[in-house]
N, C-alpha and C positions, 0 to 999 in steps of 0.2 A: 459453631460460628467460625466463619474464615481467619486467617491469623490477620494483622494488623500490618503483616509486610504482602498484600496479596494485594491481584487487583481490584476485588470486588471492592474495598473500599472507597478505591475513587470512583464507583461506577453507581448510578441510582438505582436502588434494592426494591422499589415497587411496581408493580405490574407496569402502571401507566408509564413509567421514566424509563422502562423497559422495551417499551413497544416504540417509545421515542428513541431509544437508542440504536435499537434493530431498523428503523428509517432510515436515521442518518448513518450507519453502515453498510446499509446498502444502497442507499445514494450514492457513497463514496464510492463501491464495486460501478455500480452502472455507468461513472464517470470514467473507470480502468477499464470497463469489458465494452465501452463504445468504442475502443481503438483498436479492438483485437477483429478480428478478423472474420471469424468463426462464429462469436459467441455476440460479436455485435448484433449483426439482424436479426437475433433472437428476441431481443431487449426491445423491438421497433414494435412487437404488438403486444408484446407481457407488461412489461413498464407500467405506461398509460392505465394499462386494467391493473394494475398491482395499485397506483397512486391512488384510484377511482376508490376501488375495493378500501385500500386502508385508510382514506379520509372517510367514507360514509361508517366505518367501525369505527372511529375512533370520535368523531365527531357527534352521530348519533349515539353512543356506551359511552360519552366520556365523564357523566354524573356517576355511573357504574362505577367506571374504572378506577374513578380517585378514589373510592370509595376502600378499593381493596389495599390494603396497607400490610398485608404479609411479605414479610424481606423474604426475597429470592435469591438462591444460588445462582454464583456465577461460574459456569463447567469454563474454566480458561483453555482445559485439554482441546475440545470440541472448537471455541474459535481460534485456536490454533490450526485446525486442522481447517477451517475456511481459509484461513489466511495460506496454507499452503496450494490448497484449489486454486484460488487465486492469483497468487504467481506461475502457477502449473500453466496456466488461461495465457497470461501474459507474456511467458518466455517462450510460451510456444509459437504465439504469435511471434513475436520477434526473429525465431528462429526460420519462420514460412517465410518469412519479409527479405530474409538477406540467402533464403537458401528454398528459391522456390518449388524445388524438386523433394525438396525434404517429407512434404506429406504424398507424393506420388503414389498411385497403386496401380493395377492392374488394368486399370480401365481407364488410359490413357485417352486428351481428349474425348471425354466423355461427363456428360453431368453428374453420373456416378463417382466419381471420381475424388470428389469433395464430401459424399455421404457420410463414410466413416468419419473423417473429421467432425465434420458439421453434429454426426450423434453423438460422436464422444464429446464436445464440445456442450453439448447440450444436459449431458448427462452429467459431466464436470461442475457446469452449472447449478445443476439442481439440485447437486450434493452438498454444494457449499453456502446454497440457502438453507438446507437443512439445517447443515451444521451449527451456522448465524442461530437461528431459529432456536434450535437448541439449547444452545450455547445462555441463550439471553433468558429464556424462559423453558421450563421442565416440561417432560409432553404431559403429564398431569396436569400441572395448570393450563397449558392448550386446550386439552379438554373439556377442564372444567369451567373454562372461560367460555369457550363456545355453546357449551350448553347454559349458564349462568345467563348470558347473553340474550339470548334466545327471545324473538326473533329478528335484532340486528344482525345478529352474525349473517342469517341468511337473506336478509337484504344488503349487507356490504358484497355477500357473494355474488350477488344476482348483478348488482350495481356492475361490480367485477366483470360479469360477464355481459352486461349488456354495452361496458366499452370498447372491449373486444371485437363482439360483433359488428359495433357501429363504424369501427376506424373505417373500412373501406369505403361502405356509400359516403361517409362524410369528407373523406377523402376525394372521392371524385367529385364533389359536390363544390368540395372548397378551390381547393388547388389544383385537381390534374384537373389537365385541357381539355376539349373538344378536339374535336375530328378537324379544325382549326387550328388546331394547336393554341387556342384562347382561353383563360382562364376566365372561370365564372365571375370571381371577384372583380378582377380583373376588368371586366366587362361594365359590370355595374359602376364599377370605381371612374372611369373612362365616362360614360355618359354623364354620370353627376356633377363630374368635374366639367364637363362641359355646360351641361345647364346651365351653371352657377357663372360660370366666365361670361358667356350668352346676354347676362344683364349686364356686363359692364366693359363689353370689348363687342361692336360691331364689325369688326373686319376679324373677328375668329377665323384660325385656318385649323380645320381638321380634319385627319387621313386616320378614319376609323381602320382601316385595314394594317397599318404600322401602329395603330396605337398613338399617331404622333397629333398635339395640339399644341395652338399658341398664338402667333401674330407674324408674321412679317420678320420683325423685328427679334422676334422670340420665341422659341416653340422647345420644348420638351420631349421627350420618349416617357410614356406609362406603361412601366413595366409590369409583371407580375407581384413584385417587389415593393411596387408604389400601391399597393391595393390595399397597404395597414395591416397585414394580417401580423405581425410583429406587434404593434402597438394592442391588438385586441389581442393577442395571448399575454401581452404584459398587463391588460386593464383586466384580463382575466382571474389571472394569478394575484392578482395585486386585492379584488374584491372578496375573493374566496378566503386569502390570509386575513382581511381585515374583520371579515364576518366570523370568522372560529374563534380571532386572538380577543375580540370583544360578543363574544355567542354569549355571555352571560346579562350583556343590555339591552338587546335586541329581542326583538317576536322572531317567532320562525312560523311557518313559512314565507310572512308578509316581509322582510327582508332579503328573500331570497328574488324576489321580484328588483332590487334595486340592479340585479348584474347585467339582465339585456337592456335594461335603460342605460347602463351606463357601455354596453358593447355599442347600442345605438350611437352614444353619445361620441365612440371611438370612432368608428368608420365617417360620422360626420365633418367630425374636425379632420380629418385626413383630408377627406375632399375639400376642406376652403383650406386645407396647407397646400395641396397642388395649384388651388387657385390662385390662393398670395403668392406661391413663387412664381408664376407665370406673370399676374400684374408686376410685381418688383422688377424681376427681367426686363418686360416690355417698357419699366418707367426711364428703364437706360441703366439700371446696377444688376446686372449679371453675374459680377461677384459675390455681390451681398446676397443674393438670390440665392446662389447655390449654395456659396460657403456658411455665409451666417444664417439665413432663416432657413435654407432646408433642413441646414442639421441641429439646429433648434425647435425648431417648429411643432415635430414630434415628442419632444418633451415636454414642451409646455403644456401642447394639450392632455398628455396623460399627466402631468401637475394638477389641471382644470381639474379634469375628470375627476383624479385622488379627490383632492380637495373637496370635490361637490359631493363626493360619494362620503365622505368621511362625515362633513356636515349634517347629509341627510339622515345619515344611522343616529347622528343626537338629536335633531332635532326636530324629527318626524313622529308625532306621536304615537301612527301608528304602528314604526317601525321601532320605536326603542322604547322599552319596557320602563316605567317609573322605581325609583327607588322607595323602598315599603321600609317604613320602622314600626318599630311596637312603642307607643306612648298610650302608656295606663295598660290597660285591658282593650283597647284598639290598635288598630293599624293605620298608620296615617302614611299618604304615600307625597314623596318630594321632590320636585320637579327640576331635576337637577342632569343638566345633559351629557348623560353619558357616564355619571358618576364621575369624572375627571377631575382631577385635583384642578384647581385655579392657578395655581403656578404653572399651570402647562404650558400659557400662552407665552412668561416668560423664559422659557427656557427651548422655546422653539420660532420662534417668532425672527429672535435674530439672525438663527440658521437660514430660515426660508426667507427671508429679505435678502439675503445674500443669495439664495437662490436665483431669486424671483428678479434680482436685476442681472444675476450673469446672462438670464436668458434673453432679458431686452436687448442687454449689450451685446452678446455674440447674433442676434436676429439680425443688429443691423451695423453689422461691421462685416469686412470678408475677410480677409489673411490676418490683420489686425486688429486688435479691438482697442480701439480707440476710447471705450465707454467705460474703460475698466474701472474709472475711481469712480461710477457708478455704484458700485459693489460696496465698498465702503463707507460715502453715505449712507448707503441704506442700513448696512448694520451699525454705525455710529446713532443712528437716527432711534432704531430701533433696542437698543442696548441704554440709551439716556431714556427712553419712557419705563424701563423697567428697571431702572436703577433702586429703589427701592429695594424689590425684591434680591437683587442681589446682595443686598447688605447682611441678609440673613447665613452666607457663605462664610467658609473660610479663606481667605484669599491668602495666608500666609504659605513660603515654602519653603522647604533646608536644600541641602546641599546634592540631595537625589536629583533633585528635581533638572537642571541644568545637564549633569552628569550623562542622564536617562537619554534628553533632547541630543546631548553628544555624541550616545550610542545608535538613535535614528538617525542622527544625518549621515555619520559614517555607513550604515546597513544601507542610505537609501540610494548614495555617491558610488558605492562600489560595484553594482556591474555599470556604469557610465565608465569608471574608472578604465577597467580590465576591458573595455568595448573600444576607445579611444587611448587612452596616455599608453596601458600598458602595450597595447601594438603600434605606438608610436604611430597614430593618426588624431589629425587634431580633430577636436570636435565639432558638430555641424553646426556654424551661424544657427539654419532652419529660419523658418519665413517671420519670425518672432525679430529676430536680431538681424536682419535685411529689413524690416518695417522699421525698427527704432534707429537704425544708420540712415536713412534716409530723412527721420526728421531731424527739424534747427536743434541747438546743443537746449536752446531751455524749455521747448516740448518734449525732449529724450528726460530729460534729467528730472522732470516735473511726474511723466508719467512713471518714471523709475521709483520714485520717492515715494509716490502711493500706492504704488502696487507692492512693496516691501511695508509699507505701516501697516497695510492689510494682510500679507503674512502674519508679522509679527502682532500684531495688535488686535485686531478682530476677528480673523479667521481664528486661531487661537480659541477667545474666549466664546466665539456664536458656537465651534464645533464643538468645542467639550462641554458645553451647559448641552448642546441636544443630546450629544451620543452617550458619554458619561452619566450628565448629571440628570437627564431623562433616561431614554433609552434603556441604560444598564439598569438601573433602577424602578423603572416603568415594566417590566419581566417579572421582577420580586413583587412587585407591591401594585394596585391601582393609585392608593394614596403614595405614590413615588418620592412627596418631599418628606415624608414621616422617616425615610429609608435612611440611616445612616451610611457612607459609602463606607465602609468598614464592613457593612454587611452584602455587598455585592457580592453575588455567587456565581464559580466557573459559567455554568450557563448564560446568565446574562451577560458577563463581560465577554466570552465568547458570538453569542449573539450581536452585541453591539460591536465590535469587533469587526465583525463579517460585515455588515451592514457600512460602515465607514470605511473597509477595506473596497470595496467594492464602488465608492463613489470614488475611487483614485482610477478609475479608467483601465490603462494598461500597464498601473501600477498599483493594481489591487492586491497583489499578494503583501507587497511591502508595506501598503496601507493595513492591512491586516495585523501586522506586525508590529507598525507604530499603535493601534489601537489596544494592542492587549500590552504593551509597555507602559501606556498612558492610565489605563483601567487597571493595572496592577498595582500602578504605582499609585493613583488613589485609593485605589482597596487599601495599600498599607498604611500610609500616613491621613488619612480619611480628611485631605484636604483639597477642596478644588484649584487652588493656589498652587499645587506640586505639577496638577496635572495641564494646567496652563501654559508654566512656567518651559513643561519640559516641552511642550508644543511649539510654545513660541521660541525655543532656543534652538529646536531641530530647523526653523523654518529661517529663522535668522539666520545659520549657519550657513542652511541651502542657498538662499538671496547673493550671499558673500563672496561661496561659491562659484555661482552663476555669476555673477558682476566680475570678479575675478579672472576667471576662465573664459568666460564668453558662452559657457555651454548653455546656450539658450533651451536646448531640449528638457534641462529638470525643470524649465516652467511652461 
């Protein structure tokens, strides 16, 4: 057994936690060796077949895999030794980037010229998977996994490779152009959108050879860009995680049919979003048009989409599998959707109302959102029908808890800080604080006052009952309210974590940040009341901040 001062024991000791750990390790590599030079276009047709390959093994083995519960060594020497490839990869790049004669050889302009790099690059690489590989699992259990397996292993392979093969035709199929320089999608996307305009603008102008449609009054460019294919890799990604993290409710392969209904469902709403913004333009708001419904638009509809896809996995019978008990000497089965705790509804409900009006209000507003104590309502609204259920919390908090919210606000001010005060540049207005100086003193002072209660007051408690008090807890357990937060584990507060960092935009890292302060600090004191408190004090302080300073940019 490893000593007690090693890493292996913060690392998980069975195959399955293993194979999960080796992903997101080399997730992280492929995020470092996209920027390298060399080792990047390697990564543009392995990746994809490496993802392919090790969802269908893990997904198909994964009743296997939990199964196996012998702790595994962890060789620390070996991913040492990846971690060294791996900067070997990245300084070298560095060093091409500021000294671009540094990899010269012989074969001056010449395609040659790059080979040596480019193999040894290649070989660097696949040393340091090894080593990963390794390092996480024994080649004995490799082995004996792939044979054990048998025959997933060699359908994950095949999987493997038949993504491989595929990238180029679907490649030219999707994305590259024609002899046109026209994108297929592209294409399609452009005619629909017209159709659909067609019934409700008679004087339509459209210049199919610019791609340009609209009115008179109003016309657009349809780009490549505008054809969804972002929103259908997002409704992609999004159905595939939602069908593994619940693969134990669901039939297979009759839920595996919900994902081109819902790619369908993607590309449609794309084309009535190019519609609606063309009508809004043409109705005389061309701000609102572009600024609020365009860049809303697409989120809502993959909101729709989530939502309809999430519903149809419970509530389709013959997509989601019944729950079976043993009463007596029978099996009785309970028709219970999705197995989901009943508290769900409360502890997510007020989050997506909050959601579900920022997107009304930013669709139909343009620099300013005038709608904002929309938002508030809604989770005021939504938080008094489930009052109840919150009484079963603990909502008390000590002295952490405040302390905690003082050390985000400070983490979240200091590059604004060092950005503006410390270079002795004041901070930008930005079109936030140019909208609110232009209005009378008691529409400024009205919408100021509500947008700071919903810092402090709702935002607060809708985000920590989803991400916290679901979320972190919905990872450990199905039944999530049975989970004492005391028992939240690295994984799940990490996961929830990421997930809330990442709804902070272009301040996801520091969301990140506040979220594992917030989830740590309930893990200790195991009261939802701490982890509130510290929310709402980071946000108070930031409000204060801002009103203070003017720096309209932290909102």
């Amino acid at each position: 057994m490893p000593s007690p001062h090693s890493l292996h024991r913060f690392l998980p000791s069975f195959l399955l936690g293993r194979l999960y750990l080796l992903a997101a390790v080399l997730t992280v590599d492929c995020v470092l060796f996209s920027c390298v030079q060399h080792a990047g276009p390697l990564l543009g047709p392995l990746a994809p077949s490496g993802i392919v390959a090790f969802g269908v093994f893990v997904g198909l083995g994964y009743g296997r895999l939990k199964k196996q519960r012998e702790q595994l060594p962890f060789r620390a020497g070996l991913f040492w030794g990846h971690f060294a490839c791996v900067c070997a990869l990245v300084l070298g790049n560095f060093v091409a980037l500021h000294d671009p004669n540094a990899w010269s050889g012989p074969w001056e302009d010449s395609w040659l010229n790059s080979l040596p790099v480019l193999l040894g690059s290649a070989a660097v690489l696949i040393f340091a998977v090894v080593l990963l590989s390794l390092a996480c699992i024994p080649w004995k259990v490799w082995i004996g996994t792939a044979r054990a397996m048998s025959p997933i292993t060699q359908y994950a392979v095949l999987a493997g490779v038949a993504a491989w093969l595929s990238r180029i035709p679907l490649q030219a199929l999707w994305l590259s152009p024609n002899a046109d320089n026209v994108h297929w999608l592209q294409t399609v996307t452009f005619r629909s959108a017209q159709a659909v305009l067609g019934l409700f603008l008679p004087d339509l102008v459209v210049d199919t050879r610019n791609f340009i449609i609209g009115t008179p009054n109003f016309s657009v460019s349809v780009g490549p860009v505008c054809s969804g294919v972002e929103g259908i890799g997002l409704v992609l990604v999004f159905t595939s995680f939602w069908l593994w993290f619940f693969r134990k409710e669901n039939r297979f392969p009759q839920a595996l049919l919900l994902i081109p209904l819902a790619v369908v469902c993607a590309f449609s709403l794309n084309v009535l979003r190019l519609a609606g913004l063309i009508l809004i333009g043409n109705a005389g708001a061309p701000e609102v048009a572009f600024v609020g419904f365009h860049s809303q638009a697409g989120w809502i509809a993959f909101t729709l989409i989530a939502l309809g896809f999430s519903v149809a996995t419970q509530r389709l019978s013959w997509v989601r599998k019944p729950r079976v008990v043993l009463v007596g000497a029978e099996t009785t089965s309970i028709d219970k959707a999705g197995g989901e705790s009943p508290a769900t509804s409360a502890y997510l409900i007020p989050f997506l109302a909050i959601m579900g009006a920022s997107f009304i209000a930013k669709s139909a507003s343009g620099y300013f959102e005038w709608l904002y104590p929309l938002r508030f309502a809604a989770a005021v609204v939504a938080l008094w029908v489930f009052r109840r259920e919150y009484r079963k919390l603990n909502w008390r908090f000590g002295w952490a808890a405040p302390l905690t919210g003082l050390g985000i606000f400070l983490l979240w001010i200091t590059p604004e800080y060092w950005a503006h005060y410390a270079a002795a540049s004041p901070p930008l207005a930005g079109q936030l604080g140019t909208a609110l100086a232009a209005l009378s003193p008691l529409a400024r002072w009205s919408w100021i006052v509500v947008r700071v209660a919903a810092a402090v007051v709702t935002v607060p408690i809708a985000e920590e009952l989803a991400f916290r008090g679901y979320l972190a807890r919905r990872v450990v357990a199905r039944e999530f309210d049975e989970i004492p937060f005391t028992r939240l584990t690295l994984i799940s507060i990490a996961v929830s974590s990421i997930v809330f960092g990442l709804m902070h935009g272009q301040h996801w890292l520091l969301g990140i940040a506040a979220g594992l302060a917030y989830a740590l600090l309930l893990r200790s004191k195991g009261r939802m009341g701490d982890a509130v408190v510290a929310h709402a004090v980071s946000n108070l302080l930031l409000a204060v901040w801002v009103l203070a300073r003017g720096d309209w940019g932290l909102w």
